[in-house]
C-alpha positions in Angstrom: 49.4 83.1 -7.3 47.0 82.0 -10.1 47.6 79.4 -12.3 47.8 79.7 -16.1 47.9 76.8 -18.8 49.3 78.7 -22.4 48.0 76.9 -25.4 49.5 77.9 -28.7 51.2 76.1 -31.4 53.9 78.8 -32.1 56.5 78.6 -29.5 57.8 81.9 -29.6 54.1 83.4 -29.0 54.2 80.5 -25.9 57.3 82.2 -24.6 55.9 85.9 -25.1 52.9 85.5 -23.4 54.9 83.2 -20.2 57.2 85.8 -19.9 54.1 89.0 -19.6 52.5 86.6 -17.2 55.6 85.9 -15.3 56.4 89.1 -14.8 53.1 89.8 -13.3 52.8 87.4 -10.6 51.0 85.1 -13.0 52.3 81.2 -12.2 52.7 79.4 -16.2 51.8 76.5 -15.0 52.3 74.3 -18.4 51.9 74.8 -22.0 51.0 72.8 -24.7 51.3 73.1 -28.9 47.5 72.1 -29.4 44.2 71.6 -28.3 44.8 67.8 -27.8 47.5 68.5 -25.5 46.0 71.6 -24.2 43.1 69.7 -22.6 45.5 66.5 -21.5 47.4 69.1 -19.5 43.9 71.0 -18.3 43.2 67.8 -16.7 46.5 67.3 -15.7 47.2 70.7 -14.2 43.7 72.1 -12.8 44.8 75.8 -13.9 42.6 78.8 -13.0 43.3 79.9 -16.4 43.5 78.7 -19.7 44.9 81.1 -22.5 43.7 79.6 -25.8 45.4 79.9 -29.0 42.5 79.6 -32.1 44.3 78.0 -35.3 46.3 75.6 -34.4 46.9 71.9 -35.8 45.1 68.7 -35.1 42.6 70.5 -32.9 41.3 73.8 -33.4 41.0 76.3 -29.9 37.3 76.7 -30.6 37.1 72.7 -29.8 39.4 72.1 -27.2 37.4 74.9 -25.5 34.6 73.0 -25.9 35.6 69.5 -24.5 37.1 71.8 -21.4 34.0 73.6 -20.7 31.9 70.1 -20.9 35.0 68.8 -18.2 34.3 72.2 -15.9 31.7 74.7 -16.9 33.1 77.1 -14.5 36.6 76.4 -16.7 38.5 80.4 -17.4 39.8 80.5 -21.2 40.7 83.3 -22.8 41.0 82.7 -26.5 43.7 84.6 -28.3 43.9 84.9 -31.8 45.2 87.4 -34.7 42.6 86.6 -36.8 40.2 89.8 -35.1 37.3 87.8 -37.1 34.0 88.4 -35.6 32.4 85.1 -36.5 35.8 83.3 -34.8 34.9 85.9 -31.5 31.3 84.9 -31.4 31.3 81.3 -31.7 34.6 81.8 -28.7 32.0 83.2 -26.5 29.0 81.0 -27.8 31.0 78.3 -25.9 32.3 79.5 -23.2 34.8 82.1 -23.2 35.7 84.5 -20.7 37.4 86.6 -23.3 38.5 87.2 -26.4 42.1 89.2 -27.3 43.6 90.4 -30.9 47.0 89.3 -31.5 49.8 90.8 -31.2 48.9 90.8 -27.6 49.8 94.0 -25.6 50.7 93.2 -22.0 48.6 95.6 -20.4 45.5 94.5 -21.9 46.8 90.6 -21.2 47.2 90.8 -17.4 44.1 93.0 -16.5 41.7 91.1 -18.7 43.2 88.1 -17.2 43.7 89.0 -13.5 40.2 91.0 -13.7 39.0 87.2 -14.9 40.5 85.1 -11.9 39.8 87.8 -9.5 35.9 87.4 -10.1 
C-alpha cells in the first residue's frame, strides 16, 4: 500500500482528500496544517507521496516543496491548489512537481494521477 503525507491548512479539504485516498487503497499516512509541519512530518514519515496544499500560512507549498526536493530529489508531490493560476502551475513544476491538480478535487482524477505517479 503506498504511503501519502496530506498537506493542507483547511481541515475539512485534509479529511476530503484522506477519505478519496482511503477508499482507494491509498495508506494517509499523516497530515500536517503547513509547510513547516508538512516537511517535519516528510522526514518523520518517509511517504511515497506528498499531496501539497499551495496557500497556506507560515510557509507557502511552493517552498516546503522546495526544502523536500533538496532533502530527496526523487521526493513525489503533487501540489493541489484552487487557484488554477498558470504562473503558481509553472513555478510547482519548475521545482519539482510530479503534478499539479485544480481544486475542488474530483476523485477520479486524484487517485489515477496519484497511483499513475507511485506506480512509475
Amino acid at each position: 500500500m503506498k504511503k501519502v503525507l496530506i498537506v493542507d491548512d483547511a481541515a475539512f479539504m485534509r479529511l476530503a482528500i484522506r477519505k478519496i485516498l482511503e477508499d482507494n487503497g491509498f495508506e494517509v499516512v499523516g497530515e500536517a496544517a503547513n509547510g513547516i509541519e508538512g516537511i517535519q512530518k516528510y522526514k518523520e514519515l518517509e511517504p511515497d507521496i506528498v499531496t501539497m496544499d499551495i496557500t497556506m500560512p507560515d510557509m507557502t507549498g511552493i517552498d516546503a516543496l522546495k526544502v523536500i526536493r533538496s532533502l530527496n530529489p526523487n521526493a513525489n508531490v503533487v501540489m493541489l491548489s484552487a487557484m488554477g493560476q498558470e504562473v503558481m502551475v509553472q513555478e510547482a513544476i519548475k521545482y519539482g512537481a510530479k503534478s499539479f491538480i485544480v481544486k475542488p478535487i474530483k476523485e477520479e482524477h486524484l487517485v489515477k494521477t496519484l497511483s499513475r505517479i507511485v506506480n512509475g
